[in-house]
C-alpha positions in Angstrom: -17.2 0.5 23.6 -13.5 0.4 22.2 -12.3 3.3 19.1 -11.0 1.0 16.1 -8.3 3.1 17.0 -7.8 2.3 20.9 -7.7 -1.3 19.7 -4.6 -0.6 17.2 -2.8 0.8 19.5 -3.9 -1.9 22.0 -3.2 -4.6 20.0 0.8 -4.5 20.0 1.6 -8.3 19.6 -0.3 -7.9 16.2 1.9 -4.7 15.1 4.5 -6.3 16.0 3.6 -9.6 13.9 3.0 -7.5 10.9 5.8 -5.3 11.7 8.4 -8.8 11.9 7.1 -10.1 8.6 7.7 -6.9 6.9 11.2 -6.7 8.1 12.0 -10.3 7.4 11.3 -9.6 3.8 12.7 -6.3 3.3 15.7 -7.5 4.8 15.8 -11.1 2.1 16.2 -8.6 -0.6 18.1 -5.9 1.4 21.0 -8.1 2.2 21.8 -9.5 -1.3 21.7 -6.3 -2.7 24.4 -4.9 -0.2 26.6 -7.3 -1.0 25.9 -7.4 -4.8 26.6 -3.9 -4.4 29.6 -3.9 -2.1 31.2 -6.5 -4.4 30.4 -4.5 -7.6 31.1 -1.4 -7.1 35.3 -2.0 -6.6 35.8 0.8 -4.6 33.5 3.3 -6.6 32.5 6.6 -5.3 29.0 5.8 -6.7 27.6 4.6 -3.8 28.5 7.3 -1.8 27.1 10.2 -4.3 23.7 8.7 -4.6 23.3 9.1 -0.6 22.8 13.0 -0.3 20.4 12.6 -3.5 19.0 10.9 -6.3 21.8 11.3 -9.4 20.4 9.7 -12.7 23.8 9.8 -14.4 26.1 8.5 -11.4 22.7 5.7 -11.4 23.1 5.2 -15.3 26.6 4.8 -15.3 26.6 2.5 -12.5 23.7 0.4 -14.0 25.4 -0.1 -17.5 28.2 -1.5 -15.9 26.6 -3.7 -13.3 23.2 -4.1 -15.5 23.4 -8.1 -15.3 24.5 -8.5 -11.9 22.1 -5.9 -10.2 18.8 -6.8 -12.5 18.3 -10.1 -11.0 17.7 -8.7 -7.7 15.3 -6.2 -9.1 13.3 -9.0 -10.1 13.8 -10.8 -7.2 12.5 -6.9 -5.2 9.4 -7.1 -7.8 8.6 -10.8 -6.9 9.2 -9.8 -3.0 6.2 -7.3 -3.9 3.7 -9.8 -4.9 4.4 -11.7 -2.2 4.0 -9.0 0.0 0.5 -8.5 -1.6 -0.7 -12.1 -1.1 0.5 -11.8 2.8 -1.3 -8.6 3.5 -4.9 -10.7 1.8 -3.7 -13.3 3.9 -3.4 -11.3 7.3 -6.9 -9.3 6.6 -8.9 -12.3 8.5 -6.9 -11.9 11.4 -6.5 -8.2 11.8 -10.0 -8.3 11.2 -10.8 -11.1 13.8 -8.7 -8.8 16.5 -11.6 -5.8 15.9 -14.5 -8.4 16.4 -13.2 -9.8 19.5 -12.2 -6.1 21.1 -12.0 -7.2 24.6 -10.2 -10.3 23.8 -6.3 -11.0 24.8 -4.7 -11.3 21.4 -3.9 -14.9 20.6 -1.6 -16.1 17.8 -3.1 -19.2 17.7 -6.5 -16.9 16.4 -5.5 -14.9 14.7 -3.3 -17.8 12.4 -6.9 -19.2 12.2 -8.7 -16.7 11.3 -6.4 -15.6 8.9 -6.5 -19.1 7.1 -9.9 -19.4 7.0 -10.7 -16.1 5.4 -8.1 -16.4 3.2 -8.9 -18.1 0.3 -12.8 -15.6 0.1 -10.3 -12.7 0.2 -7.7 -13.6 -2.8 -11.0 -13.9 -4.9 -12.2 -11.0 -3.9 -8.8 -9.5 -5.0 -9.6 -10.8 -8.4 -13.0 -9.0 -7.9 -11.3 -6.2 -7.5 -8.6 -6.0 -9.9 -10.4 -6.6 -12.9 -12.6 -3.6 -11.8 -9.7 -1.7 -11.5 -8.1 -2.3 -14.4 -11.5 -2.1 -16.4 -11.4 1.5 -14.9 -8.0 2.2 -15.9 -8.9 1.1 -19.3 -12.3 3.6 -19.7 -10.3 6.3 -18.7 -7.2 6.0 -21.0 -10.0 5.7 -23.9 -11.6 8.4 -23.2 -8.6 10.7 -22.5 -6.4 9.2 -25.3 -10.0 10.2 -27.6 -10.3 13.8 -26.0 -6.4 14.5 -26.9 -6.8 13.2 -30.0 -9.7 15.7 -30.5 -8.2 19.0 -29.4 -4.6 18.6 -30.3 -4.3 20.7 -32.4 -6.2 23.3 -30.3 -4.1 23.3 -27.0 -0.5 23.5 -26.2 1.3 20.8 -24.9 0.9 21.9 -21.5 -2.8 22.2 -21.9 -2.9 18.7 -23.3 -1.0 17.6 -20.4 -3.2 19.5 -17.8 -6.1 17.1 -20.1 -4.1 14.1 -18.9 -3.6 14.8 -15.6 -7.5 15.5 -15.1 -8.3 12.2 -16.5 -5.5 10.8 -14.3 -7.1 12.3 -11.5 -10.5 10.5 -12.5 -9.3 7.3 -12.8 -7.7 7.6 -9.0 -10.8 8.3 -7.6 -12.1 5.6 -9.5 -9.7 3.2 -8.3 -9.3 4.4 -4.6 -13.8 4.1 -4.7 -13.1 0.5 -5.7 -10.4 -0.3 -2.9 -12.8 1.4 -0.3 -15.6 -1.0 -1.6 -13.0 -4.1 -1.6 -12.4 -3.1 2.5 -16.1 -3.1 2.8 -16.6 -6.0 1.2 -13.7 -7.7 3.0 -16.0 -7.0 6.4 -19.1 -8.0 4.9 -17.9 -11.6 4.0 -16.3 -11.9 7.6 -19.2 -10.3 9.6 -21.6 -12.5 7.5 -19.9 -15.5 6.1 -20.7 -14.4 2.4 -18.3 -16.7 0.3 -19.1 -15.3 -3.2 -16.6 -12.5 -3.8 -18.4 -10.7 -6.8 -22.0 -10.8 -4.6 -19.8 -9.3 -1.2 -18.6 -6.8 -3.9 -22.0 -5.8 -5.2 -23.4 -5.3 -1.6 -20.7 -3.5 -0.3 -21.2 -0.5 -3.5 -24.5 -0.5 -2.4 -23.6 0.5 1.1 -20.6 2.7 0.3 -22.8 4.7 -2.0 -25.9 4.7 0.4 -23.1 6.4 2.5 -21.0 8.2 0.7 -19.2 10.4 3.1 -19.4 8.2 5.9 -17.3 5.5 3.8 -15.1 6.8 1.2 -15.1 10.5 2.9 -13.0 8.5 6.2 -11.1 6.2 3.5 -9.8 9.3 1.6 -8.9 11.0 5.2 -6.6 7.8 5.6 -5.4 8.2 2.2 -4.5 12.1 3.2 -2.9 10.6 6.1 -0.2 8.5 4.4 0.4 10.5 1.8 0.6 13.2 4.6 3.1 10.5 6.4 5.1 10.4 2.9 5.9 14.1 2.8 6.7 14.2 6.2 9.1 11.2 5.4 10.6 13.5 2.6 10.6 16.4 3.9 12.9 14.9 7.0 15.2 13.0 4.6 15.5 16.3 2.7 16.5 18.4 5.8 18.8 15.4 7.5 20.3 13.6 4.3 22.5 10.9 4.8 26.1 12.1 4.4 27.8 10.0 6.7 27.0 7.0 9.5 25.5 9.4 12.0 23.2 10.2 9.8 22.5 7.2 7.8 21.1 5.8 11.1 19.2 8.1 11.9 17.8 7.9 8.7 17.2 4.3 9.2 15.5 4.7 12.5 12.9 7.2 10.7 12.6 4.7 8.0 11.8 1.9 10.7 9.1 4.3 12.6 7.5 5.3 8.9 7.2 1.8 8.1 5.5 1.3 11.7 3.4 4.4 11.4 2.0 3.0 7.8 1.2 -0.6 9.5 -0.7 1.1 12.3 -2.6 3.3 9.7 -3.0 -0.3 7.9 -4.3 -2.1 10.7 -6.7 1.4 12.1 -8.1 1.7 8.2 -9.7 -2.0 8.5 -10.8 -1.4 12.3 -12.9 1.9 10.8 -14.2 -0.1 8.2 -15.5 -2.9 10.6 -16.7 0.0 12.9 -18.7 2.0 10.2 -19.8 -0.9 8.8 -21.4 -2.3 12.1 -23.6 1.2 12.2 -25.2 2.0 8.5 -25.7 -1.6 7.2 
């Protein structure tokens, strides 16, 4: 019996599929920008000042005098996002496929299949759970924006921001209970061949709260994990910077293993889900 994590880290073709695609793209919007950059910043120090650190005035000042040059690529970065979004739905079916065939020499030709064919159940099921979270998002905002309202005039404005941040707090765990459900569901329509997305959806609340901590105790570990990943990240940028070229690559080689480490968490999260699923449903 192979650990969903054993496969990830057995299944380095795939990685390294994911890992290609996320480079390709970072790289279509990374390489206009340099030279947008390089060509407007005629020989300005600005570039150089925001390295050590995050600046907003050297940032503001560079930005009001390169707004219309540097805000279609922003655009461009935010489109680059969605796509990003559709491509991850699209490679669920394959990652997926790698954990039900554990013993299996990866394939492309498979895992292109399998990724097509799951493809279109998943972008509903993305609907599915959107509207869910947004329909969280909203019940939460009404309620806080009601409960300030109410004691305004009672508590400071730190208190009423403490208020916020509590309700913030609810509406994560509302939302990240609704993504866990979504990565359930995801496996229950594959394991199964359920088509309807809101039906897959019902089912898999059912078995995420029939099993609670089994479920959304290990998704919330993951969660830890990245965010544990994140500080980590930080907290190396912090103590290395990036003064000058030494540094700026080495910078760029944490960034590179970061954006691996978060793929492999990815790809493990889904193999979990498939594993814990296979046992309580």
């Amino acid at each position: 019996m192979y650990s969903p994590l054993f496969i990830t880290l057995k299944s380095r073709p795939l990685l390294a599929v994911l890992y290609g695609v996320t480079l390709a793209m970072g790289l279509l919007v990374a390489f206009p920008m340099y030279a947008t950059l390089t060509a407007e910043d005629a020989n300005s120090l600005a570039p150089l000042q925001l390295l050590p650190g995050f600046d907003y005035t050297v940032y503001s000042d560079f930005m009001a005098q390169s707004r219309k040059a540097i805000s279609p690529l922003l655009s461009v970065g935010r489109w680059m996002g969605l796509a990003y979004l559709l491509l991850s739905v699209f490679f669920a079916g394959g990652i997926l496929y790698r954990f039900a065939q554990p013993g299996a020499a990866f394939r492309m030709v498979d895992f292109w299949r399998a990724a097509s064919t799951y493809f279109g159940r998943y972008m509903r099921l993305l609907g599915v759970s959107a509207l869910f979270v947004f329909s969280a998002g909203f019940i939460w905002l009404v309620i806080g924006s009601l409960v300030i309202a109410g004691v305004e005039d009672t508590f400071t404005e730190r208190g009423l921001f403490w208020i916020g941040f509590g309700f913030f707090i609810l509406f994560a765990v509302a939302a990240t209970l609704v993504l866990c459900i979504s990565d359930y569901a995801k496996v229950l329509m594959f394991r199964e061949d359920e088509t309807n997305a809101f039906r897959a959806f019902g089912r898999a609340a059912g078995l995420v709260r029939r099993n609670l901590t089994t479920t959304y105790g290990r998704y919330l570990l993951i969660i830890a994990i990245g965010t544990g990943l994140f500080g980590l990240y930080f907290l190396i940028d912090d103590l290395i910077g990036m003064s000058n070229w030494p540094t700026i690559i080495i910078m760029v080689v944490v960034q590179q293993a970061f954006i691996l480490s978060r793929l492999l968490l990815k790809v493990w999260n889904l193999g979990l889900v498939y594993e814990v699923y296979g046992r309580v449903k």
